[in-house]
C-alpha positions as CSV (number, residue, x, y, z in Angstrom):
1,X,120.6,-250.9,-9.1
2,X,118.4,-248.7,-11.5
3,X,118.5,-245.9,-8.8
4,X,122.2,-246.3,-8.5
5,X,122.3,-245.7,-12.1
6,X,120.1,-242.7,-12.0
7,X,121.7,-241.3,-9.3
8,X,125.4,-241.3,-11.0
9,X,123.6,-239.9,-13.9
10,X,122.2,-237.2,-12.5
11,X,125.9,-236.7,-10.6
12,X,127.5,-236.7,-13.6
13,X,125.5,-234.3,-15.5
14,X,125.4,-231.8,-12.6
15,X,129.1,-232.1,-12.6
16,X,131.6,-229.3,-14.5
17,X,133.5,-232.1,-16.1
18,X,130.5,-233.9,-18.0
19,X,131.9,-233.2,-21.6
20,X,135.6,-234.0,-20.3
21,X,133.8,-237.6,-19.1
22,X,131.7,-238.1,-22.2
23,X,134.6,-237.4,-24.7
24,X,137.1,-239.7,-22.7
25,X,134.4,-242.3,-23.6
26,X,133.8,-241.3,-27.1
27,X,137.7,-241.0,-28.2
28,X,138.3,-245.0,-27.5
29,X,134.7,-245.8,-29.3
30,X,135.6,-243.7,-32.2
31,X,139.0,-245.0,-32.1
32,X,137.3,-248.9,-32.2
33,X,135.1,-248.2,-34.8
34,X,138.1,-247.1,-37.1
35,X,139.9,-250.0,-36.5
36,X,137.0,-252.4,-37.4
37,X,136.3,-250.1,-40.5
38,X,139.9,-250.6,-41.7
39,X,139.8,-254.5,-41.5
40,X,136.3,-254.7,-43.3
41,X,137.4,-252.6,-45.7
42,X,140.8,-254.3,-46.2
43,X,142.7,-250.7,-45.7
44,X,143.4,-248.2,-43.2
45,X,142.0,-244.7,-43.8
46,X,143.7,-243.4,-46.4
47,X,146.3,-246.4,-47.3
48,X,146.1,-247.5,-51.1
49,X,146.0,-251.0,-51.4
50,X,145.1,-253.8,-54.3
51,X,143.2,-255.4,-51.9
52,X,141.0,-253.1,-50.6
53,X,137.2,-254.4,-50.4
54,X,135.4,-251.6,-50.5
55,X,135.7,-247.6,-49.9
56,X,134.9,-245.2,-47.3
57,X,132.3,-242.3,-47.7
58,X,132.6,-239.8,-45.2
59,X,130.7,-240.0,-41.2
60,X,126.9,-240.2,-40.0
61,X,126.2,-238.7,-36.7
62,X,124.8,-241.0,-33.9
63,X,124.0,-240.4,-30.2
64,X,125.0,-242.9,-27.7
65,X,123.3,-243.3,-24.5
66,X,125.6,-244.0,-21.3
67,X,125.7,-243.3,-17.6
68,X,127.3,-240.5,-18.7
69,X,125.1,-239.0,-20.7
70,X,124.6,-238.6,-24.5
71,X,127.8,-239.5,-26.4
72,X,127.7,-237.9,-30.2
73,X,130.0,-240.5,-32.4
74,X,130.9,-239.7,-35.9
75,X,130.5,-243.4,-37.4
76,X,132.1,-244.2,-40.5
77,X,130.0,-244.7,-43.6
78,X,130.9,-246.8,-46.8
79,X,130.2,-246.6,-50.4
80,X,128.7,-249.9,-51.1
81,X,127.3,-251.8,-48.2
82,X,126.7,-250.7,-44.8
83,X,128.6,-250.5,-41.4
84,X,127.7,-250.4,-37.9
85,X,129.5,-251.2,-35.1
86,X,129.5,-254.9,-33.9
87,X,130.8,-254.2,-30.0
88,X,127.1,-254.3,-28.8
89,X,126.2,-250.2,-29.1
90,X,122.9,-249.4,-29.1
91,X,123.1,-245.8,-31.0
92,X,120.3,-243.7,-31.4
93,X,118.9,-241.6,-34.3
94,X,120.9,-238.3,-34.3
95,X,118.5,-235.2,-33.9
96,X,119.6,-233.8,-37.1
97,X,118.4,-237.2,-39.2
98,X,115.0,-236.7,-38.1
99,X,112.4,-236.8,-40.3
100,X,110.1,-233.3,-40.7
């Protein structure tokens, strides 16, 4: 199974639609993320509402490791408390948030 893996890895990368494949995987991810942002938040980005819980503030970058490759996700962030996606991704530190 792991060479299986490796193998459509390595197929996948050496292919010339790699970034076409690794975006069709980040849109719907992105796309999830949002919608689980907007119900912990109690509003939809940009929707004014009395019963909003808390408020966004702005994106952190984060890799995500598939068979695909390396997915780059733009993950929401909030002011008070934290978020991070409960659909079982394991992200990884983004290059740029490493430490000198």
């Amino acid at each position: 199974m792991t060479d299986e893996m490796m193998n459509l890895r390595s197929l996948v990368e050496k292919s010339a639609d790699a970034d076409l494949l690794r975006e069709m995987i980040g849109f719907p991810a992105e796309k999830l993320m949002e919608l689980e942002i907007g119900s912990a938040t109690g509003a939809g980005y940009g929707e004014k509402t009395p019963m909003r819980l808390a408020q966004r503030n702005g994106y952190r970058e984060g890799d995500w490791e598939t068979r695909a490759g390396t997915v780059e996700l733009r993950i929401p962030k909030l002011r008070t408390g934290s978020y991070f996606p409960r659909w079982g991704i394991r992200l990884e530190p983004h290059p740029s948030a490493a430490m000198p």
